[in-house]
ROPA-166240 format. One record per residue: residue in one letter; x negated, y, z negated of N, C-alpha, C in turn. Coordinates in pm, whole numbers, padded with zeros to 5 digits, always signed. Each point is the difference from the previous one (the first is absolute). Layout:
AXYZXYZXYZ/...
This chain:
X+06338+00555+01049-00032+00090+00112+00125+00033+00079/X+00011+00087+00043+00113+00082+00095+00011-00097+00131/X+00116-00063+00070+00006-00069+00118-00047+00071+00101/X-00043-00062+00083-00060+00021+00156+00102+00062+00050/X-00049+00083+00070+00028+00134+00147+00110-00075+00065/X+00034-00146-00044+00055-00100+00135+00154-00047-00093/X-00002+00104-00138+00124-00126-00100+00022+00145-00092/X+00109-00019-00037+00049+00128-00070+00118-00093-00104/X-00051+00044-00142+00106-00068-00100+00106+00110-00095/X+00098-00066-00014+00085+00083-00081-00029-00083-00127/X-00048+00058-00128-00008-00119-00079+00136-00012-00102/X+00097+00092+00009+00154+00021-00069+00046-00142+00072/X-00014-00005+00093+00096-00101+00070-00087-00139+00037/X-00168+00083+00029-00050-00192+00010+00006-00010+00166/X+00059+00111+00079+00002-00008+00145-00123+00021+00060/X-00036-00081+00094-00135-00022+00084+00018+00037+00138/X-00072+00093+00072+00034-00003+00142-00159+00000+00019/X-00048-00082+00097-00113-00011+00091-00007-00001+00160/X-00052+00123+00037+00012-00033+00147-00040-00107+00099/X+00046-00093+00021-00063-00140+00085-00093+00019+00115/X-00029+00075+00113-00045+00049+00037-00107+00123-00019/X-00043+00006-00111-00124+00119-00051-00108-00020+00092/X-00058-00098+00048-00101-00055+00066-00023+00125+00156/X+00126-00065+00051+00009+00075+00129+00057+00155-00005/X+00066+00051-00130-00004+00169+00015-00100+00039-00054/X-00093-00076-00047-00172+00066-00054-00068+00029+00138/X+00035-00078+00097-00105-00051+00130+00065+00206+00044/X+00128-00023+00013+00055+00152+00075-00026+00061-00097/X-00026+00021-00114-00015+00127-00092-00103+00062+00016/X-00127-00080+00020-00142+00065+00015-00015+00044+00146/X+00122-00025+00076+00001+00088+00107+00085+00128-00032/X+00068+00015-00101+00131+00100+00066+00126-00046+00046/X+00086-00071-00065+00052-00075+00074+00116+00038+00060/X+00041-00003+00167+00122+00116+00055+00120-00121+00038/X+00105+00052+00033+00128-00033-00039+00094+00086+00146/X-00010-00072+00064+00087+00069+00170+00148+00042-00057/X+00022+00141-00017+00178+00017+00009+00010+00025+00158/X+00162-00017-00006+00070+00033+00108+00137+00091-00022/X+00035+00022+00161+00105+00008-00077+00144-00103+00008/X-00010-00059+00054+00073-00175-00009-00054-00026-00145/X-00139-00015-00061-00001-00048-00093-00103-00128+00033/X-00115-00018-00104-00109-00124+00059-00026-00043-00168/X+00018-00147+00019-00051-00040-00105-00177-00046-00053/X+00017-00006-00134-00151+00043-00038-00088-00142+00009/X-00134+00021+00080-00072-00116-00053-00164+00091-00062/X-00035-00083-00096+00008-00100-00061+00184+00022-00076/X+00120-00053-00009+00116+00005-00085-00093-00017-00150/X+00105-00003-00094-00012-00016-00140+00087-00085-00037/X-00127-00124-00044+00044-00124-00054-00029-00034-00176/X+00116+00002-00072-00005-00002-00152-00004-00132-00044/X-00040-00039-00131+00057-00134-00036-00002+00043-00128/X+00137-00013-00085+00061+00089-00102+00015-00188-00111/X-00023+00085-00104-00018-00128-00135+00069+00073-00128/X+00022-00068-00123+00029+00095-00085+00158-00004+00008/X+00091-00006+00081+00123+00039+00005+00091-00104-00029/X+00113+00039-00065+00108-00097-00089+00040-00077+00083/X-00041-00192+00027+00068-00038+00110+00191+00016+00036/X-00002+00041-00124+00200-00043+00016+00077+00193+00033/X-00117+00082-00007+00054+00168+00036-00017-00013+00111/X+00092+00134+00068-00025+00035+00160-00095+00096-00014/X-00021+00034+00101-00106+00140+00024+00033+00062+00139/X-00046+00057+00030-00030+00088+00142-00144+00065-00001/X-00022-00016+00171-00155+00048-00010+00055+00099+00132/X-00088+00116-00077+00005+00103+00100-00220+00032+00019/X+00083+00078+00138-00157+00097-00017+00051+00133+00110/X-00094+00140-00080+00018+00073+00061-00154+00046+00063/X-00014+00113+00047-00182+00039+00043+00048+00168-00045/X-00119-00015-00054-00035+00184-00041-00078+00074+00041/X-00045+00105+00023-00089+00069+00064-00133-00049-00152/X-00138-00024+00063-00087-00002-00092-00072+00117-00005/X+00004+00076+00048-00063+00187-00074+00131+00095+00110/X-00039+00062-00011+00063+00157+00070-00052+00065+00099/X-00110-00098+00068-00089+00041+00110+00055-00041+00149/X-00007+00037+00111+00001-00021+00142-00142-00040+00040/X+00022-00065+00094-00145-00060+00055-00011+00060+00135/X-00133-00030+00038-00051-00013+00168-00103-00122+00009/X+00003-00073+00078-00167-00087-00006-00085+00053+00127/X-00114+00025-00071-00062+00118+00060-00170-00062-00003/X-00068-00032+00086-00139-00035-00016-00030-00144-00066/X+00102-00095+00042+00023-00133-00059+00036-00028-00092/X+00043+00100-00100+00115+00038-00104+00064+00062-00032/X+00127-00006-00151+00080+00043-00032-00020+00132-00084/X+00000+00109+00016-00016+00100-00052+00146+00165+00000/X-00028+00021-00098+00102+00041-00048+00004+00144+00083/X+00174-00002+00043+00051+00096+00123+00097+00135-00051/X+00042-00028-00124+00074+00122-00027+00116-00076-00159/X+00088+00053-00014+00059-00014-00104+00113-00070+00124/X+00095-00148-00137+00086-00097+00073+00101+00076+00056/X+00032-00039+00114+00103+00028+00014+00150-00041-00096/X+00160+00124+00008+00102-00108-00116+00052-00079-00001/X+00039-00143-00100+00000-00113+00026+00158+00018+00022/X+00078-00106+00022+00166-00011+00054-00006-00073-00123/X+00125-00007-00064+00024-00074-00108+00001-00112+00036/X-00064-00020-00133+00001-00200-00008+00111-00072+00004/X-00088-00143+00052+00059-00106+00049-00009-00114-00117/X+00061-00112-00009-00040-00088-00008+00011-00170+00038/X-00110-00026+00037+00037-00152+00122+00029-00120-00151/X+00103-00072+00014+00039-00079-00056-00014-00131+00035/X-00111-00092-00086-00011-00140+00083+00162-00099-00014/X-00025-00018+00169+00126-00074+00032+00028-00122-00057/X-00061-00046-00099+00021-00108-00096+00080+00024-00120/X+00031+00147-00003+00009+00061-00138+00174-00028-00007/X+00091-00028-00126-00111-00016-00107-00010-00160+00000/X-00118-00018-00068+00019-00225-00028-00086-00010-00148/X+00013-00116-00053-00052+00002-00115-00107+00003-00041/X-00063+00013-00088-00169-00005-00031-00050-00118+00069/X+00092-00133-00047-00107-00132+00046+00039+00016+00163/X+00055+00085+00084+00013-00019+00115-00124+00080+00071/X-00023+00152-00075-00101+00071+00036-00082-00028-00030/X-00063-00100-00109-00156-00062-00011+00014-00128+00067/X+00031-00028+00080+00001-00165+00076-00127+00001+00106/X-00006+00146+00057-00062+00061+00101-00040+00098+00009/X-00084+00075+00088-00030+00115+00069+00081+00067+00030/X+00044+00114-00015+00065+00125+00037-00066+00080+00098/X+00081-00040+00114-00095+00144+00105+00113+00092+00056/X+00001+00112+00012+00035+00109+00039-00009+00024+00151/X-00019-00144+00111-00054+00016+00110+00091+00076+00118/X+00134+00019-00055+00106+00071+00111+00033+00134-00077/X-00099+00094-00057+00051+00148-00049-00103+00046+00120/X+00116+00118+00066-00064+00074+00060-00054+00155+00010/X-00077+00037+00071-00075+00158-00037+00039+00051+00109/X+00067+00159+00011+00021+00070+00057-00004+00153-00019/X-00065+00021+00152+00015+00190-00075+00122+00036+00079/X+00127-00033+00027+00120+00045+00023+00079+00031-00126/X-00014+00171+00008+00047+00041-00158+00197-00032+00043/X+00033-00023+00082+00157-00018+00040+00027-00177-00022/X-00093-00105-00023+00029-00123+00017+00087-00049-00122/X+00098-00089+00096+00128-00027-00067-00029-00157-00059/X-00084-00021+00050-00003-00197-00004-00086-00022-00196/X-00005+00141-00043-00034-00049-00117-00184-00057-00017/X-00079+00065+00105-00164-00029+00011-00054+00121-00084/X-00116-00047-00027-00070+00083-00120-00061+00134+00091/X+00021+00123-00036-00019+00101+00082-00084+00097-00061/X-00144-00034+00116-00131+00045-00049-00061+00124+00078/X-00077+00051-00016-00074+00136+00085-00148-00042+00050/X+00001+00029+00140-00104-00050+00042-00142+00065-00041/X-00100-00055+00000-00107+00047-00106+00020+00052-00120/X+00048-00070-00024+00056-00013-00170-00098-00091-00095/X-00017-00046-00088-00060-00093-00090+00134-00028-00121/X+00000-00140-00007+00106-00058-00050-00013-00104-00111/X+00067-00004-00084-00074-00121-00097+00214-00085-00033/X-00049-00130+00056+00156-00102-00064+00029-00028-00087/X+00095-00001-00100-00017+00010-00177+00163-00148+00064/X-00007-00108-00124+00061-00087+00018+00108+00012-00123/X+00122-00076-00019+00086+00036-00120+00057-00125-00012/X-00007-00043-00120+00100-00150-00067+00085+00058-00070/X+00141-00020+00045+00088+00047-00058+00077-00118-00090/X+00025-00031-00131+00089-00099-00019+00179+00077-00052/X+00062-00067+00164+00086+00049-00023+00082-00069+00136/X+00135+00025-00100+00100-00104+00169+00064+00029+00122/X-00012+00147-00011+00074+00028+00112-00098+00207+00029/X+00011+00013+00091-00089+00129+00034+00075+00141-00065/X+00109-00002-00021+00049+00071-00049+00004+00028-00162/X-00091-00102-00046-00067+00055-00128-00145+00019-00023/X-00034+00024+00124-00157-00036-00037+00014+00184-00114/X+00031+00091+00032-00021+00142-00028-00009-00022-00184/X+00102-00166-00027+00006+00051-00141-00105-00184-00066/X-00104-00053+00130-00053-00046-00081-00159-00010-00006/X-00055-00107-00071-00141+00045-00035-00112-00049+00142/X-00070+00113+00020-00080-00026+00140-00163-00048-00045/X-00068-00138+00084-00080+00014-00020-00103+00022+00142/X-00083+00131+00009-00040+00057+00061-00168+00000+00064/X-00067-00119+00076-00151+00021+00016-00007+00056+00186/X-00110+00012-00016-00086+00082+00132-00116-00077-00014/X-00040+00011+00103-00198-00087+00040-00046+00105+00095/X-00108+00083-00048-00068+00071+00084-00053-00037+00130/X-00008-00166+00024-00007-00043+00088+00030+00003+00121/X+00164+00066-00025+00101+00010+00092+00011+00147+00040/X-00068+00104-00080-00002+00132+00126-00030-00059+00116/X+00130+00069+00066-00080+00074+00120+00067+00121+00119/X-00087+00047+00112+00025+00087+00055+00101-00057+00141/X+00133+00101-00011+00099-00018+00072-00082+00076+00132/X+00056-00051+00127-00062+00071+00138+00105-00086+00085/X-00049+00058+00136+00088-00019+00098-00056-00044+00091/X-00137-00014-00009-00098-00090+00118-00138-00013-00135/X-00001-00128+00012-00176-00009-00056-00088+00091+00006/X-00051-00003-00064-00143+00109+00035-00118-00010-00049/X+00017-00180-00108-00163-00009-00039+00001-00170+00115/X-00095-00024+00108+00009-00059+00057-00021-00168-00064/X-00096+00016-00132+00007-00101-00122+00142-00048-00023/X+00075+00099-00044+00080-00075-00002+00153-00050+00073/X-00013+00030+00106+00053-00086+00089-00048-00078+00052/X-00170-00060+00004-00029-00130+00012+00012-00105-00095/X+00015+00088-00149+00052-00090-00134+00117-00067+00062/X+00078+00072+00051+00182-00041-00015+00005-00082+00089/X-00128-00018+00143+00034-00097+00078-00034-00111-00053/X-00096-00029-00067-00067-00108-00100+00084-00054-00035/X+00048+00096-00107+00114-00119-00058+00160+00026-00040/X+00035+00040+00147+00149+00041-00007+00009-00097+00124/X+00084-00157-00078+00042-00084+00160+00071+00107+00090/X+00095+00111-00052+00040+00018+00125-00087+00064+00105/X-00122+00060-00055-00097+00102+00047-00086-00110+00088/X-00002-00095-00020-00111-00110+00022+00059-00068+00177/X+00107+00003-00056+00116+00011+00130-00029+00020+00117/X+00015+00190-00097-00016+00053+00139-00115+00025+00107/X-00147-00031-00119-00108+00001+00064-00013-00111+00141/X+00043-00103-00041-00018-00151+00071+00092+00038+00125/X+00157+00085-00024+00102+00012+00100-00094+00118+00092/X-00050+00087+00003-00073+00121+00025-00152-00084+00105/X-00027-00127-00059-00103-00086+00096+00052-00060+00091/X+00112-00045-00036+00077-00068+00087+00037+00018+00138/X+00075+00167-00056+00050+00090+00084-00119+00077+00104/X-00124+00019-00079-00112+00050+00096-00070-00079+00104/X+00038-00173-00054-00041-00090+00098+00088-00034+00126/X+00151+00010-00063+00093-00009+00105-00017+00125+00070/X+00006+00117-00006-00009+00086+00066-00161+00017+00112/X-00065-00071-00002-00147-00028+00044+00055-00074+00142/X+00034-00106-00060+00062-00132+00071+00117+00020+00103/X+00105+00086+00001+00059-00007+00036+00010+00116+00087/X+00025+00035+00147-00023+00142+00072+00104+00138-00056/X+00142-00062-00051+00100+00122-00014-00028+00004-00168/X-00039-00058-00058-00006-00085-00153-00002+00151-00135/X+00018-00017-00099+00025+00118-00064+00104+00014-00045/X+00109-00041+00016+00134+00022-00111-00006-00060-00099/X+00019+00098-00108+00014-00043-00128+00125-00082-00042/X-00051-00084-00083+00167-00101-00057+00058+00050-00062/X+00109-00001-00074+00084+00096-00109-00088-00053-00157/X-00004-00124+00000-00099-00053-00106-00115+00129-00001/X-00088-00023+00116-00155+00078-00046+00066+00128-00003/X+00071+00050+00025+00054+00175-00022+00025+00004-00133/X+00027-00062-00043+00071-00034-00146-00130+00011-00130/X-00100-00103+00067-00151-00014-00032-00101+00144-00010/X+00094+00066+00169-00130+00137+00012+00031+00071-00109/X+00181+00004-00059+00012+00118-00004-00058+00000-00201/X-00031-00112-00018-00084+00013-00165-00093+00093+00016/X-00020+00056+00094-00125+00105-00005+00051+00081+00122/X+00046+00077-00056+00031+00124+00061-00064+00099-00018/X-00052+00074+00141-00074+00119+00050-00128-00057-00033/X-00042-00085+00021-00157-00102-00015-00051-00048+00151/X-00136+00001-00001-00052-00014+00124+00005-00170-00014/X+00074-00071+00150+00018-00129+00011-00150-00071+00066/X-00035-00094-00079-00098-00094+00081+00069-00178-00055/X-00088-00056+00078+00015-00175-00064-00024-00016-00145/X-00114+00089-00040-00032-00089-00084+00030+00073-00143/X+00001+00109+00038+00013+00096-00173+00085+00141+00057/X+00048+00119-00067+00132+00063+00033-00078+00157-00112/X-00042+00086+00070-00062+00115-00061+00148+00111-00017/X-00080+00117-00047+00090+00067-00021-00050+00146-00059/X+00000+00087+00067-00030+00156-00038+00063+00035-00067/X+02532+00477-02013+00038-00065-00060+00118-00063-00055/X-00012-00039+00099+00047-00108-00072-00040-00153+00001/X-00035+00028-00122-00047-00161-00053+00023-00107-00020/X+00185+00006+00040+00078-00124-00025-00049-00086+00051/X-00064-00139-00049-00060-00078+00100+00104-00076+00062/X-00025-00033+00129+00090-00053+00120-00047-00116+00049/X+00050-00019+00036-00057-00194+00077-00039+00120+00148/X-00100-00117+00058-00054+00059+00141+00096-00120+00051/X-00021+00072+00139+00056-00047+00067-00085-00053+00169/X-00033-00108-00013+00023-00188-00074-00127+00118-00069/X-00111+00059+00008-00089+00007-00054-00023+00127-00099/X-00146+00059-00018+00010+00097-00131+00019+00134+00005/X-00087+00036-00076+00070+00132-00053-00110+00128-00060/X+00016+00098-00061-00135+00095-00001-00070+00077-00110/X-00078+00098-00005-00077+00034-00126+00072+00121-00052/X-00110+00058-00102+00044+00077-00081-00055+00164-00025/X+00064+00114-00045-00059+00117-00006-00109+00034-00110/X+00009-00123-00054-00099+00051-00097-00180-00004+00037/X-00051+00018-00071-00200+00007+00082+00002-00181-00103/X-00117-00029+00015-00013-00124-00022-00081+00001-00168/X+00125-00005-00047-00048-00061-00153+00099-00139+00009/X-00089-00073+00008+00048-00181+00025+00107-00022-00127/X-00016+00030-00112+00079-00013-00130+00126+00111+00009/X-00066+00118+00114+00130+00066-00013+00139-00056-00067/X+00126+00127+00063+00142-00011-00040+00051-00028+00139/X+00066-00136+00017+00062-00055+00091+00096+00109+00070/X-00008+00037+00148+00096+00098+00079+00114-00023-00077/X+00119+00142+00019+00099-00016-00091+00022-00031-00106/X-00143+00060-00110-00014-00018-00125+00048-00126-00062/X-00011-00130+00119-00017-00118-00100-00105-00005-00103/X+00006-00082-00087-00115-00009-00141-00068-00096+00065/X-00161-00016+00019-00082-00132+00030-00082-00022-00116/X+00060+00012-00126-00116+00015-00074+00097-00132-00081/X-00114-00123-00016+00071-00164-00028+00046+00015-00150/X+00112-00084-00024+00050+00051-00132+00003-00148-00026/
């Protein structure tokens, strides 16, 4: 039988990637699951956590990932959903975020989990810091890459192996707008969880105290995970060139092509496993 929605095999090479986390981007998928850009740049939760098998312990590799547009559509959410607004807007040439581990050997990359937890999303088509640069109401799908190879300056001439998890669409925005799921993210994003408790805190001190009400630089830090969202205690609503580059400390961005997951890697790299 064909592997699960959650594991993608190359069988030339015997390479295994499974997403470790499938559990919790199923929980956001059957919502829609949205993704705050900025233009500073905000990193993604749920992130994307791999645990990669299959690979030569004594080769190097590099793991990249880029994000692609998954159709050619623009959105609006309109009547408690996502419904389709016009044709995409054009994408900026692709990026690609390079995990900062890269490169280390097979037995170094199967020891553990691979998460992607410091690539960031931005719709600043001018950003220099190397963040993945997305269009707001957009729909997006993350395609991941095992490169075995030693240094980045050959990835162009070596063999890519290339999976995606449908799991992981989702819609880029700039304030929430399905109120589901920004009570998902407070659930179970410690930092989100944070800010709920700092936000009680702050509503009790401010009760308590006659001048009371200044925010700490901490809870500002907390508010600002949800930007342009209505604040309460307890829950937070809400109405080419391809050369890949190291980010700087963090990642990097997607691609012009529409979303065929097997696609041809930006800058006509080959992803097809040899």
């Amino acid at each position: 039988p064909p592997p699960p929605s959650s594991a993608a095999v190359t069988p030339s090479k015997g390479v295994h990637v499974n997403l470790e986390n499938i559990e919790l981007w199923k929980k956001f998928h059957a919502l829609n699951t949205e993704m705050i850009i900025t233009k500073t740049g905000r990193r993604m939760f749920p992130p994307i956590k791999l645990k990669l098998s299959g690979l030569n312990p004594n080769s190097r590799y590099i793991v990249l990932m880029d994000v692609i547009p998954a159709d050619d559509h623009r959105y609006k959410y309109q009547n408690s959903q996502w419904v389709v607004a016009g044709k995409a807007e054009p994408t900026v040439p692709g990026r690609m975020y390079i995990h900062p581990d890269s490169p280390a050997t097979g037995q170094q990359w199967m020891k553990g989990p691979i998460t992607f937890h410091k690539m960031k999303l931005t719709n600043n088509t001018l950003d220099q810091h190397g963040h993945i640069i997305l269009n707001s109401m957009h729909r997006y799908q993350p395609r991941m890459h095992v490169v075995e190879a030693n240094d980045i300056k050959w990835l162009q001439f070596a063999s890519f192996t290339t999976v995606s998890f449908p799991e992981t669409t989702f819609m880029a925005v700039t304030a929430y707008q399905n109120d589901q799921i920004t009570q998902l993210k407070i659930d179970h994003n410690p930092f989100a969880k944070g800010f709920r408790d700092l936000c009680s805190s702050r509503n009790k001190d401010k009760s308590d105290s006659p001048g009371g009400g200044e925010v700490s630089s901490t809870t500002a830090e907390l508010l600002s995970e949800f930007p342009g969202s209505r604040l309460s205690p307890t829950r937070v609503g809400g109405g080419g060139d391809l050369s890949p580059s190291r980010p700087t400390p963090d990642p990097q961005s997607p691609d012009t092509n529409t979303a065929d997951p097997n696609g041809p890697l930006p800058g006509g790299f080959d992803t097809s496993p040899t």
